[in-house]
mmCIF file as gemmi writes it, N, C-alpha and C atoms, coordinates in Angstrom:
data_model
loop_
_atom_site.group_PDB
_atom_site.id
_atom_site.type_symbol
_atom_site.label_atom_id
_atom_site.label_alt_id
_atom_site.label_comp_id
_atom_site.label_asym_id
_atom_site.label_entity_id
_atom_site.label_seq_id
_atom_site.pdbx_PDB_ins_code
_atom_site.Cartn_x
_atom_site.Cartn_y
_atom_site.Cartn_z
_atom_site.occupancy
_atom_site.B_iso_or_equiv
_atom_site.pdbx_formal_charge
_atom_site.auth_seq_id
_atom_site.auth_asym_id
_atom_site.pdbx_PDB_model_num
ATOM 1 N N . UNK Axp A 1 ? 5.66 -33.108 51.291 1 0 ? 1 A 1
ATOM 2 C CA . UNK Axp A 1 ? 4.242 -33.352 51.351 1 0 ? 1 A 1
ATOM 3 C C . UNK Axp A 1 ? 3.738 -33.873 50.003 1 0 ? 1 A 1
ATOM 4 N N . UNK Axp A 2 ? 4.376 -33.453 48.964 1 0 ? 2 A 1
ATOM 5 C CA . UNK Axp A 2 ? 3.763 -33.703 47.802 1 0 ? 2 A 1
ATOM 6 C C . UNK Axp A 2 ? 4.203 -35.401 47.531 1 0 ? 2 A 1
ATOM 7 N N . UNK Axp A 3 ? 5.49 -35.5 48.152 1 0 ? 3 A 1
ATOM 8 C CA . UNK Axp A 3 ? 5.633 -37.138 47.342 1 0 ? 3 A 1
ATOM 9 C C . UNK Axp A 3 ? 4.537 -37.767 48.086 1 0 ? 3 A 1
ATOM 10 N N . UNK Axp A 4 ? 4.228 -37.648 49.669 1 0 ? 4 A 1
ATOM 11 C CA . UNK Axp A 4 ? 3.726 -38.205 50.637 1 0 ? 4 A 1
ATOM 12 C C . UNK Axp A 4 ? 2.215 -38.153 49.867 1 0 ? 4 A 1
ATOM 13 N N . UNK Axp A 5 ? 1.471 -37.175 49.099 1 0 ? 5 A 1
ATOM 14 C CA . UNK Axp A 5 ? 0.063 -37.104 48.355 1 0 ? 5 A 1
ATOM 15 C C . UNK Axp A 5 ? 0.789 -38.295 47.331 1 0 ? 5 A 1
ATOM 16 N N . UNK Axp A 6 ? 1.509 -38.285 46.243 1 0 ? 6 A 1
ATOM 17 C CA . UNK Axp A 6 ? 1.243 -39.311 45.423 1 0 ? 6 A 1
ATOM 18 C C . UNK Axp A 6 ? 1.657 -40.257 45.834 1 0 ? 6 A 1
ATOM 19 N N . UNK Axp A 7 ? 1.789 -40.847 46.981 1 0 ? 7 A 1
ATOM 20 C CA . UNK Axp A 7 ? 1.869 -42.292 47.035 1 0 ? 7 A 1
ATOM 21 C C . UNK Axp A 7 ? 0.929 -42.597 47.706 1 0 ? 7 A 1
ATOM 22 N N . UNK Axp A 8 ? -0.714 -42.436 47.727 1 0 ? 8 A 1
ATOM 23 C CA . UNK Axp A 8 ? -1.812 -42.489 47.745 1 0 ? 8 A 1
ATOM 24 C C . UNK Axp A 8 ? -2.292 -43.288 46.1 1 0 ? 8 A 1
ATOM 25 N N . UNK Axp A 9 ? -2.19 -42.504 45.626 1 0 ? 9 A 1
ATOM 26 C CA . UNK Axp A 9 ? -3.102 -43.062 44.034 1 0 ? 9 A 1
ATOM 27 C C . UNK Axp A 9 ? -1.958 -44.212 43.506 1 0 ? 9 A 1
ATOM 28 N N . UNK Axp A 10 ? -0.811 -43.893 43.64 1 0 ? 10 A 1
ATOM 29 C CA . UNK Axp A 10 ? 0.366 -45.275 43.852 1 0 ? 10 A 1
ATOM 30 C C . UNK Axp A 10 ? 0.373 -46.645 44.58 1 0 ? 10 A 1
ATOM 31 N N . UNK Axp A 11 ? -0.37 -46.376 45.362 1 0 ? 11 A 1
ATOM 32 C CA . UNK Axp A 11 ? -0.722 -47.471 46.378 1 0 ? 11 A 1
ATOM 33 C C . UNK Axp A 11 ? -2.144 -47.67 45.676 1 0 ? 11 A 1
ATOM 34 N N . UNK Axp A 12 ? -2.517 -47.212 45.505 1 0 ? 12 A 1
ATOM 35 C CA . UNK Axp A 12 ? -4.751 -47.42 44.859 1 0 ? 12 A 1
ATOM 36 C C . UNK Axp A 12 ? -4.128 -48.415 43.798 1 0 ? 12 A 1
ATOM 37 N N . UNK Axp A 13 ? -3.546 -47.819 42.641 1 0 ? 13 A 1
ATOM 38 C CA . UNK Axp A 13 ? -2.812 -48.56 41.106 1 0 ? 13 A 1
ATOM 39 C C . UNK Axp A 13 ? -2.216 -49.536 41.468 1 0 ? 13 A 1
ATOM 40 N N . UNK Axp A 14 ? -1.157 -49.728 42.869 1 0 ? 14 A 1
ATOM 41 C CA . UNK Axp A 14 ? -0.369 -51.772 42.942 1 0 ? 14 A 1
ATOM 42 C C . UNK Axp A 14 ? 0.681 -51.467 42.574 1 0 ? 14 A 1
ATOM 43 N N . UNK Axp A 15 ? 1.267 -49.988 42.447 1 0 ? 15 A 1
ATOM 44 C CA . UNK Axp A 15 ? 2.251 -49.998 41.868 1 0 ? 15 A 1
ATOM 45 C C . UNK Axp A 15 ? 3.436 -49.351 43.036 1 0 ? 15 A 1
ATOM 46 N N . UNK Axp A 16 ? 3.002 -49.654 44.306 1 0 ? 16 A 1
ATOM 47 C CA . UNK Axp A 16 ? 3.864 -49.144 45.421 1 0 ? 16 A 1
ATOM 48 C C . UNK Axp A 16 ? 4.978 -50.427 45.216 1 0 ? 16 A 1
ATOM 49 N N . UNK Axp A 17 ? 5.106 -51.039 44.833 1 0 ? 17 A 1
ATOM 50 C CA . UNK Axp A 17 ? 6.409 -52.52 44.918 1 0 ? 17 A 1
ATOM 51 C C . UNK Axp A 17 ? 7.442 -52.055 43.239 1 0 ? 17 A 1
ATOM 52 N N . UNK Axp A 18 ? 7.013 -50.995 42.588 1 0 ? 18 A 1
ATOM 53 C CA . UNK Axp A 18 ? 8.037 -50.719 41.423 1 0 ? 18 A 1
ATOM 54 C C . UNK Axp A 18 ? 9.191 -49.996 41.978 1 0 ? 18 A 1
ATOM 55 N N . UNK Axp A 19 ? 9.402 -49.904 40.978 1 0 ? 19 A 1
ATOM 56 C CA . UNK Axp A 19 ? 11.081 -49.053 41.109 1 0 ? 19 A 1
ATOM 57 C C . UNK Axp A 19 ? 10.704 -47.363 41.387 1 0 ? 19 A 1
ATOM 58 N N . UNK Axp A 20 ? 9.754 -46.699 40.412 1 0 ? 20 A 1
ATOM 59 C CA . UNK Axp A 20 ? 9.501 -45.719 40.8 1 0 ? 20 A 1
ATOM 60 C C . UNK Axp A 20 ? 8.12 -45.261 41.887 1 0 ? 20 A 1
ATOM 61 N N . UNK Axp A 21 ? 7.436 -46.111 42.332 1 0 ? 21 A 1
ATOM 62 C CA . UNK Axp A 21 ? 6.729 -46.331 43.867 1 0 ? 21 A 1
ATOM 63 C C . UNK Axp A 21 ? 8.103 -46.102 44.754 1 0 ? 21 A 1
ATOM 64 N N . UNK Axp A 22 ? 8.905 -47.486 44.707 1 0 ? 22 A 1
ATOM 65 C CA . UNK Axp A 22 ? 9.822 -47.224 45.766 1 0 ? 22 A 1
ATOM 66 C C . UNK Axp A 22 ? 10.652 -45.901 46.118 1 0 ? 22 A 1
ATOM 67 N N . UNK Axp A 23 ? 11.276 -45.366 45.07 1 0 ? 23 A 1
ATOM 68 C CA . UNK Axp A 23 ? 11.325 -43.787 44.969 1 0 ? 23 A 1
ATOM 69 C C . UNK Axp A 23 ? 10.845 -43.233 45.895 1 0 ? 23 A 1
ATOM 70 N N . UNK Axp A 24 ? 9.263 -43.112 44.986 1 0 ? 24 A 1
ATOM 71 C CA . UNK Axp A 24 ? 8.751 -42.398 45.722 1 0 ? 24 A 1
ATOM 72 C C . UNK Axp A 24 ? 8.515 -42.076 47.622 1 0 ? 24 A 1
ATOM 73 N N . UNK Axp A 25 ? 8.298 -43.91 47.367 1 0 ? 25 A 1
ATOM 74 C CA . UNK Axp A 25 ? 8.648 -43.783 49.534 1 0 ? 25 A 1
ATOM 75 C C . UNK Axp A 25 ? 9.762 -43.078 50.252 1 0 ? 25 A 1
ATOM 76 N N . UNK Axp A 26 ? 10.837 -43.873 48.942 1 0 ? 26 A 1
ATOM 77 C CA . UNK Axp A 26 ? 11.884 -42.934 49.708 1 0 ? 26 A 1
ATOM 78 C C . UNK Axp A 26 ? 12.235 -41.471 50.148 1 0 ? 26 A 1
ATOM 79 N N . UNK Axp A 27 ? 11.63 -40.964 48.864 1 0 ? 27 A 1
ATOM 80 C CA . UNK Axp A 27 ? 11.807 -39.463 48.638 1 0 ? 27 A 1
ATOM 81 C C . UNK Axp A 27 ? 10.76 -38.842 49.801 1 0 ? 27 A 1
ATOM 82 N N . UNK Axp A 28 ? 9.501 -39.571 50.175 1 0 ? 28 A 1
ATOM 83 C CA . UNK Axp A 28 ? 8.49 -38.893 51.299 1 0 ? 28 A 1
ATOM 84 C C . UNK Axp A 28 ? 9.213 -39.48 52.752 1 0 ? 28 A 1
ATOM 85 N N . UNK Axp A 29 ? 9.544 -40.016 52.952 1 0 ? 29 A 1
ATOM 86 C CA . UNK Axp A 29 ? 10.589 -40.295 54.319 1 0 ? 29 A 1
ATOM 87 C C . UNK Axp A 29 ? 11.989 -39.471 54.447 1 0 ? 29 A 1
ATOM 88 N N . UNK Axp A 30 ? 12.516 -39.531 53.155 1 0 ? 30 A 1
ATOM 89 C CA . UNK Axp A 30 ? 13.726 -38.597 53.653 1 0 ? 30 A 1
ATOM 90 C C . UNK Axp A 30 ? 13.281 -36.936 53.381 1 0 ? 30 A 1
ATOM 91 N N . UNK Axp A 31 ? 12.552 -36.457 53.176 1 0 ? 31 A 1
ATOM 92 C CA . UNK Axp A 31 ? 11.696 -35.221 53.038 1 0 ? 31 A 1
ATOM 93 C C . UNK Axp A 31 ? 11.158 -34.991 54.411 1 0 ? 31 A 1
ATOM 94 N N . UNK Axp A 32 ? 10.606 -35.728 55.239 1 0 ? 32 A 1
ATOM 95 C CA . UNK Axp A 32 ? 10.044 -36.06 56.477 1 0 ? 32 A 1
ATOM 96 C C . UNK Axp A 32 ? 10.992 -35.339 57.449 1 0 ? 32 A 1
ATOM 97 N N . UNK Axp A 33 ? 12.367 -35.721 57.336 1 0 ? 33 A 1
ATOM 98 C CA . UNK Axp A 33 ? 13.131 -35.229 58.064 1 0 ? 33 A 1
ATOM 99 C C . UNK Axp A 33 ? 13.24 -33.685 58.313 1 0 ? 33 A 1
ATOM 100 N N . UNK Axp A 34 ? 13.012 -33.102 57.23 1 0 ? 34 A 1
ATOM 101 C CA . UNK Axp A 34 ? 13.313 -31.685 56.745 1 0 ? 34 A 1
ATOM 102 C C . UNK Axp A 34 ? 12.6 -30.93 58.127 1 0 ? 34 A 1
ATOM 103 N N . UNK Axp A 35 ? 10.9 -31.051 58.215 1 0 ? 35 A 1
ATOM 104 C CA . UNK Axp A 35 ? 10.194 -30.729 59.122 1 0 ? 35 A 1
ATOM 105 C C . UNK Axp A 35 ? 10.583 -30.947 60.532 1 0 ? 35 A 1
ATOM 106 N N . UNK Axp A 36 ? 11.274 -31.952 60.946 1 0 ? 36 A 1
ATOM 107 C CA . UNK Axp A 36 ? 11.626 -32.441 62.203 1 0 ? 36 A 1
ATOM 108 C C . UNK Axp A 36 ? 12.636 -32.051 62.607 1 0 ? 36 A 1
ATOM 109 N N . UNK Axp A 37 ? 13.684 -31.766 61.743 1 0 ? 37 A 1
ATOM 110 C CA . UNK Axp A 37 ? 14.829 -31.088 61.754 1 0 ? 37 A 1
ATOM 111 C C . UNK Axp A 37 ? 14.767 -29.234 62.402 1 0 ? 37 A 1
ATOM 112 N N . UNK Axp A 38 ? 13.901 -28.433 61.705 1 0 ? 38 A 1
ATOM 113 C CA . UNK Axp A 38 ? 13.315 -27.425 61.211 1 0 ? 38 A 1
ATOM 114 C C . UNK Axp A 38 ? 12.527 -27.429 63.122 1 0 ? 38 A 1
ATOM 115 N N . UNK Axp A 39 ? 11.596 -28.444 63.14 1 0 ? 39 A 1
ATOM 116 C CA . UNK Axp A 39 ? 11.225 -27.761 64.624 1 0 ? 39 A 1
ATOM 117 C C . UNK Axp A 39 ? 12.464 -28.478 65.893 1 0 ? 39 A 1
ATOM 118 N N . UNK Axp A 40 ? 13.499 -28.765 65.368 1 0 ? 40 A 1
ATOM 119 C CA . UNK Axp A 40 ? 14.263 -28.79 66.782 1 0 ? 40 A 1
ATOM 120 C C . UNK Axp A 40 ? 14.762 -27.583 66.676 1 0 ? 40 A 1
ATOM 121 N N . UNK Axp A 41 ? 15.02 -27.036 65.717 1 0 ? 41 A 1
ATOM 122 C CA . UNK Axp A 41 ? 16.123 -25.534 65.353 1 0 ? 41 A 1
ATOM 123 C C . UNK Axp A 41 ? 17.557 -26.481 64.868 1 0 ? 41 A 1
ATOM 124 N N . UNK Axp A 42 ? 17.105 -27.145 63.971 1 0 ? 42 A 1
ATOM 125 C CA . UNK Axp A 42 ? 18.69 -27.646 63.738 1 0 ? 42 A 1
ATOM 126 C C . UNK Axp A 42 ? 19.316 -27.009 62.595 1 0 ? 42 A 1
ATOM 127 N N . UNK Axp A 43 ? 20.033 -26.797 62.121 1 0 ? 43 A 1
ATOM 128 C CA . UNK Axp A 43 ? 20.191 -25.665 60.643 1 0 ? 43 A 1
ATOM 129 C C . UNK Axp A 43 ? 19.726 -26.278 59.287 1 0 ? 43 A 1
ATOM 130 N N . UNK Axp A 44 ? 19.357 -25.301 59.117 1 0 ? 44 A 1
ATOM 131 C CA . UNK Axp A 44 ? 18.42 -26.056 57.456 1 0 ? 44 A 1
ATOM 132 C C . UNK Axp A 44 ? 19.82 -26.841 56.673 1 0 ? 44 A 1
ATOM 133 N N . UNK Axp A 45 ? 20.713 -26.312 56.295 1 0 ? 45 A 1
ATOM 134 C CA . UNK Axp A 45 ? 21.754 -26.901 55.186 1 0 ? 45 A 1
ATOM 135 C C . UNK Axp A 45 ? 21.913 -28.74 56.026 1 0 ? 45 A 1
ATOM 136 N N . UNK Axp A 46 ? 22.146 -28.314 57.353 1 0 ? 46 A 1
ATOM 137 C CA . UNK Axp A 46 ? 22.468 -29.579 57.722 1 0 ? 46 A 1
ATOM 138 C C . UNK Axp A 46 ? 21.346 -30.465 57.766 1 0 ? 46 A 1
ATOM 139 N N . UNK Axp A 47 ? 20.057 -30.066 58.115 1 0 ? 47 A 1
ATOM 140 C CA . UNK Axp A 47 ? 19.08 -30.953 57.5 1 0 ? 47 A 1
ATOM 141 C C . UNK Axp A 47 ? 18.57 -31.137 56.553 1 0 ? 47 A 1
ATOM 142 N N . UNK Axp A 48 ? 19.021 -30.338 55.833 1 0 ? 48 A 1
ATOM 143 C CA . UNK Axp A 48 ? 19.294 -31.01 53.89 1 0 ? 48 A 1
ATOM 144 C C . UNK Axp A 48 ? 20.176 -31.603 53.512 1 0 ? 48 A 1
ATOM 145 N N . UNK Axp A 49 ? 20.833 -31.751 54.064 1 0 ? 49 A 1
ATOM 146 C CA . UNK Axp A 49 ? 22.501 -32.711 54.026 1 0 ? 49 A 1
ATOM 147 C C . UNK Axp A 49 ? 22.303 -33.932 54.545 1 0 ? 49 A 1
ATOM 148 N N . UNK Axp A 50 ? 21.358 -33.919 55.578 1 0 ? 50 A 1
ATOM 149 C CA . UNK Axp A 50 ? 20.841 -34.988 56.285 1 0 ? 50 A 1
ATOM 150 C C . UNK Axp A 50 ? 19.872 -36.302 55.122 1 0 ? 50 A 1
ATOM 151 N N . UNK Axp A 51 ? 19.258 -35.584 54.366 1 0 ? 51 A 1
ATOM 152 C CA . UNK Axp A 51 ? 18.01 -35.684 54.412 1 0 ? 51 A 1
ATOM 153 C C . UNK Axp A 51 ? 18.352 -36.458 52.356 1 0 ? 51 A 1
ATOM 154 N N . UNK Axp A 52 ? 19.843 -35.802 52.164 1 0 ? 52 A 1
ATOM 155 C CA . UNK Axp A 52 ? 20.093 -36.26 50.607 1 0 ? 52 A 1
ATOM 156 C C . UNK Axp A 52 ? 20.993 -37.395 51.15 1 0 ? 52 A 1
ATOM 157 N N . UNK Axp A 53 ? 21.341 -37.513 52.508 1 0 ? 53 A 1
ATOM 158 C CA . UNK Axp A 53 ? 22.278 -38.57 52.582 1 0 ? 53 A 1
ATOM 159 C C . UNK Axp A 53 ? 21.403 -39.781 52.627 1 0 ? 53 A 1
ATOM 160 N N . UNK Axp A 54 ? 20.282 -39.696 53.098 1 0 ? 54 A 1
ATOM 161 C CA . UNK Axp A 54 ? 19.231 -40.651 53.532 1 0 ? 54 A 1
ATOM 162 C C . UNK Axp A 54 ? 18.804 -40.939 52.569 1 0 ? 54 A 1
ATOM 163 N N . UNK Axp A 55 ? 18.186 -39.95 51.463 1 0 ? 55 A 1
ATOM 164 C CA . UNK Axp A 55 ? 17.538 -40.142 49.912 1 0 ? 55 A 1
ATOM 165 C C . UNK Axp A 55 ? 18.582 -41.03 49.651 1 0 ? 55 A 1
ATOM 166 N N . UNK Axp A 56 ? 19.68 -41.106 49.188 1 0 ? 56 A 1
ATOM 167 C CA . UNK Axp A 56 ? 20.976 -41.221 48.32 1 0 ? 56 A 1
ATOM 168 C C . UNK Axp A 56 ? 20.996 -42.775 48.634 1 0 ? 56 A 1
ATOM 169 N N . UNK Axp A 57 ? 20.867 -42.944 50.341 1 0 ? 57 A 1
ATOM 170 C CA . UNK Axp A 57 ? 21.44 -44.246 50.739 1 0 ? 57 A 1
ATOM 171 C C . UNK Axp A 57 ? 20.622 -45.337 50.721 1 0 ? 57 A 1
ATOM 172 N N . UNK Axp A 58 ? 19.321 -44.886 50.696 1 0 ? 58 A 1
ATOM 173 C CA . UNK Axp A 58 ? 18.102 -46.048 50.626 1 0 ? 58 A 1
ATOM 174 C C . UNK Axp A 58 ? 17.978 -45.984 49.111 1 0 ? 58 A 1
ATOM 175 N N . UNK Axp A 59 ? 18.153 -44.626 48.297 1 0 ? 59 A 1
ATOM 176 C CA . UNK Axp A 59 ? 17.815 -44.903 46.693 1 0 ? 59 A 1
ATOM 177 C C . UNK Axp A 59 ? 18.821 -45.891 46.248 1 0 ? 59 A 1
ATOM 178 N N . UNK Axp A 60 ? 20.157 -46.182 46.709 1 0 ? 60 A 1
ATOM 179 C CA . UNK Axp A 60 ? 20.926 -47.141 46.359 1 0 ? 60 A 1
ATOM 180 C C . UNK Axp A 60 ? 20.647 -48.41 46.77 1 0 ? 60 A 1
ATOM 181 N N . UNK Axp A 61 ? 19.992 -48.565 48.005 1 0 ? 61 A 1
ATOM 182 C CA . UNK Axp A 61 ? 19.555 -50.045 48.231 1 0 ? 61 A 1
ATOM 183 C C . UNK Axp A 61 ? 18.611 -50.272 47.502 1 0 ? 61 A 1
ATOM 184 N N . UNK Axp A 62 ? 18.025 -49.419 47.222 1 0 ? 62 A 1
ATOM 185 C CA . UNK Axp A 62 ? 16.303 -49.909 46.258 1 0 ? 62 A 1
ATOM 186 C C . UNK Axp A 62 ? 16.806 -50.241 45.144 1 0 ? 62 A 1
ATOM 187 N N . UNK Axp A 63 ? 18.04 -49.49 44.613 1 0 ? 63 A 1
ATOM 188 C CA . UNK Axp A 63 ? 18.796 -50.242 43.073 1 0 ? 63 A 1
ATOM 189 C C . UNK Axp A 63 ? 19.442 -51.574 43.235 1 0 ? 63 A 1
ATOM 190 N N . UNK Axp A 64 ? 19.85 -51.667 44.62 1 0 ? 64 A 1
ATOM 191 C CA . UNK Axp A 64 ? 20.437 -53.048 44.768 1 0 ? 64 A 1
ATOM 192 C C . UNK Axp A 64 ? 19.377 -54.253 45.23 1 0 ? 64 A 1
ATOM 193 N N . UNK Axp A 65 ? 18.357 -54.078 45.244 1 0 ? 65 A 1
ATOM 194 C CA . UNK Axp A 65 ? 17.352 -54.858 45.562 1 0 ? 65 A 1
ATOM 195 C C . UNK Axp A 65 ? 16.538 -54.967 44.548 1 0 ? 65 A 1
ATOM 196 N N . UNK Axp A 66 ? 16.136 -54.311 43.516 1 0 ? 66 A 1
ATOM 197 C CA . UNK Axp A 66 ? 15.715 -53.943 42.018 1 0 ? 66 A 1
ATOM 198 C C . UNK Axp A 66 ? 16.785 -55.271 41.224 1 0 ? 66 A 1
ATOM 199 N N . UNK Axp A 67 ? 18.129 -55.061 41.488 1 0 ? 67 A 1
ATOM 200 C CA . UNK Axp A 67 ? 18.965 -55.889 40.319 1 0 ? 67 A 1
ATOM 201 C C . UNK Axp A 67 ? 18.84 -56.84 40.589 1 0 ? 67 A 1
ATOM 202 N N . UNK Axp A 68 ? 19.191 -57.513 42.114 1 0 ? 68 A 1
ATOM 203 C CA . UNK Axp A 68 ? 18.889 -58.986 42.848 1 0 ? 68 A 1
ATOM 204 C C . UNK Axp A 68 ? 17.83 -59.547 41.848 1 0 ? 68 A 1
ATOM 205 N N . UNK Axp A 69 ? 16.741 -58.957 41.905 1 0 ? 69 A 1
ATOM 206 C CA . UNK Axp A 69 ? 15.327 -59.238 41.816 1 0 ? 69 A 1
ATOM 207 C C . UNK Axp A 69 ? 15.734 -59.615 40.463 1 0 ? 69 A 1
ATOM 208 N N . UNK Axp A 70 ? 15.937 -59.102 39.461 1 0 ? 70 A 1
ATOM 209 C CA . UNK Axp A 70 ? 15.984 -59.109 37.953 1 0 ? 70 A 1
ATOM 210 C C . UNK Axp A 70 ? 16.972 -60.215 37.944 1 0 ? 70 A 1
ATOM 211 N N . UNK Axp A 71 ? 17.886 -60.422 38.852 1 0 ? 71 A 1
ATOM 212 C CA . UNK Axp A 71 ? 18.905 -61.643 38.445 1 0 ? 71 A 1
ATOM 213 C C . UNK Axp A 71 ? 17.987 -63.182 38.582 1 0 ? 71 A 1
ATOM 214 N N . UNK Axp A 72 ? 17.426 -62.746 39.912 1 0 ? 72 A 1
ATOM 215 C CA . UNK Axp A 72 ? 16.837 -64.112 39.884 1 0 ? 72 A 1
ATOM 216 C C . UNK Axp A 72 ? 15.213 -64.51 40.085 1 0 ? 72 A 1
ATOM 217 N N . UNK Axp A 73 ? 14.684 -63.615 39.842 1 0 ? 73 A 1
ATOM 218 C CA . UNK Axp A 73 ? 13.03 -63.62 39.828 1 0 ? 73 A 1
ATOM 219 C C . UNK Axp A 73 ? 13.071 -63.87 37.415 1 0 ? 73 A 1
ATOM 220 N N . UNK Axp A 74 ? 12.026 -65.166 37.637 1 0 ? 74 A 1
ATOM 221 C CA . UNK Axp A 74 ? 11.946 -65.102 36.197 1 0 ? 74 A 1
ATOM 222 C C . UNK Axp A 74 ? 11.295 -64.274 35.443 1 0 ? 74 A 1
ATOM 223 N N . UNK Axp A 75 ? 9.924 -63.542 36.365 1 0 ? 75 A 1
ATOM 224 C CA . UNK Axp A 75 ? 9.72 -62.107 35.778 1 0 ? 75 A 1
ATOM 225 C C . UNK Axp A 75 ? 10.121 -61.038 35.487 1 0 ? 75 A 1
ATOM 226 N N . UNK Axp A 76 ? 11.164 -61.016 36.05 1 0 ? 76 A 1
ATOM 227 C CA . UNK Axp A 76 ? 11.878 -60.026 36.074 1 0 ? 76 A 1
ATOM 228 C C . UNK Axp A 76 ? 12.886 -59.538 34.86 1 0 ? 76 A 1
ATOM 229 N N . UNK Axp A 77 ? 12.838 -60.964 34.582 1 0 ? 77 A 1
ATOM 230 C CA . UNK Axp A 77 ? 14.34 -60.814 33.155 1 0 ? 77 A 1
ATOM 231 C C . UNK Axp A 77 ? 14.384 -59.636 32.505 1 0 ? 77 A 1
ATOM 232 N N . UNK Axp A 78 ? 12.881 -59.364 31.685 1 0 ? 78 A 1
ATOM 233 C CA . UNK Axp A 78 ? 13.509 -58.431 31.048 1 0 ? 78 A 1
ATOM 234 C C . UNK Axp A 78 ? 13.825 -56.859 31.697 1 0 ? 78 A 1
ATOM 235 N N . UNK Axp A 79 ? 13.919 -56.993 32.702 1 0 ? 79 A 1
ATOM 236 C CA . UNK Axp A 79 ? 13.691 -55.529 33.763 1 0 ? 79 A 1
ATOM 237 C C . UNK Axp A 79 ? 15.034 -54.331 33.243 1 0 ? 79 A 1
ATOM 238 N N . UNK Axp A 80 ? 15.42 -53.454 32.847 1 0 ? 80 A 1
ATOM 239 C CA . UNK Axp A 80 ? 16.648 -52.538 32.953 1 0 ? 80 A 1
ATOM 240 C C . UNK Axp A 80 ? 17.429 -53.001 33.775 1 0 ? 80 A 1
ATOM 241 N N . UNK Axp A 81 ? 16.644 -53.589 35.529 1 0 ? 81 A 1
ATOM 242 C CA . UNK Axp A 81 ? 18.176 -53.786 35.656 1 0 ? 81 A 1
ATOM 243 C C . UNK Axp A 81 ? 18.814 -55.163 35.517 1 0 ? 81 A 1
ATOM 244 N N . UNK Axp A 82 ? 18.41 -55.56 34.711 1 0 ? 82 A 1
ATOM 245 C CA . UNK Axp A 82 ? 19.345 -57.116 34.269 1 0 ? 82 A 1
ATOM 246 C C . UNK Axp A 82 ? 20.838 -56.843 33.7 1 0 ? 82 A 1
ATOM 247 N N . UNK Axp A 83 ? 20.982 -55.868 33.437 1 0 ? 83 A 1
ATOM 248 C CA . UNK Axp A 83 ? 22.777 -55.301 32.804 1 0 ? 83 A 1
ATOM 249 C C . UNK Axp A 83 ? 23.596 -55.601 34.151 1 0 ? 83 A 1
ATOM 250 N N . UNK Axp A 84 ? 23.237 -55.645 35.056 1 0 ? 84 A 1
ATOM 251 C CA . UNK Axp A 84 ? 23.833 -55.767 36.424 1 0 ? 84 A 1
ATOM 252 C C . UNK Axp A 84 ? 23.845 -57.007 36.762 1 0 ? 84 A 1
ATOM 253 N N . UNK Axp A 85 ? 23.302 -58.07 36.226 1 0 ? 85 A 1
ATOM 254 C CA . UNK Axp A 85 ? 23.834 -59.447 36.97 1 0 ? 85 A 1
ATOM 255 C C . UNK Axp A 85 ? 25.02 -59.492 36.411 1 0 ? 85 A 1
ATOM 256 N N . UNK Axp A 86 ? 25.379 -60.52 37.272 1 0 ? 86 A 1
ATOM 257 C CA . UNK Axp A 86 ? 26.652 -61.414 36.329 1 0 ? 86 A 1
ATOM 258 C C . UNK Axp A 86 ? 26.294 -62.327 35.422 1 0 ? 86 A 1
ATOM 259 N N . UNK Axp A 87 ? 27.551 -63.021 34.711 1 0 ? 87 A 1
ATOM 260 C CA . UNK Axp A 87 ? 27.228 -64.278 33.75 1 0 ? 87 A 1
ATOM 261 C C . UNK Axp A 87 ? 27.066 -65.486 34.257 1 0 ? 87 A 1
């Protein structure tokens, strides 16, 4: 619930398209699960297992879509993740 409150004033600021906006979506969607999980009766560990596999797997696309961006957007150059293009 709490990531799901700050990505309210995240979205007001323009800053839902950063690296840590995107996070944040992620982290309130795979959190989402927890509750849904919880009213089928499914076991908590496994819907926390569920729920870091989901964090884990979209937080890695958001890094791989973050570096793209820095390789070839010219704003982007100086971004952290420019160590990740190639030459």
């Amino acid at each position: 619930m709490a990531a799901a409150a700050l990505l309210i004033p995240t979205a007001l600021l323009g800053k839902q398209k950063t690296l840590p906006g995107e996070f944040l979506v992620v982290t309130a969607f795979a959190t989402l699960l927890l509750p849904v999980a919880s009213a089928s009766g499914a076991h908590p560990l496994k819907a926390g297992l569920a729920a870091a596999v989901w964090w884990l797997s979209f937080g890695l696309g958001t890094l791989e879509v973050h570096a793209i961006k820095a390789r070839f957007k010219e704003s982007a150059r100086q971004q952290w993740t420019r160590w990740g293009r190639a030459p």
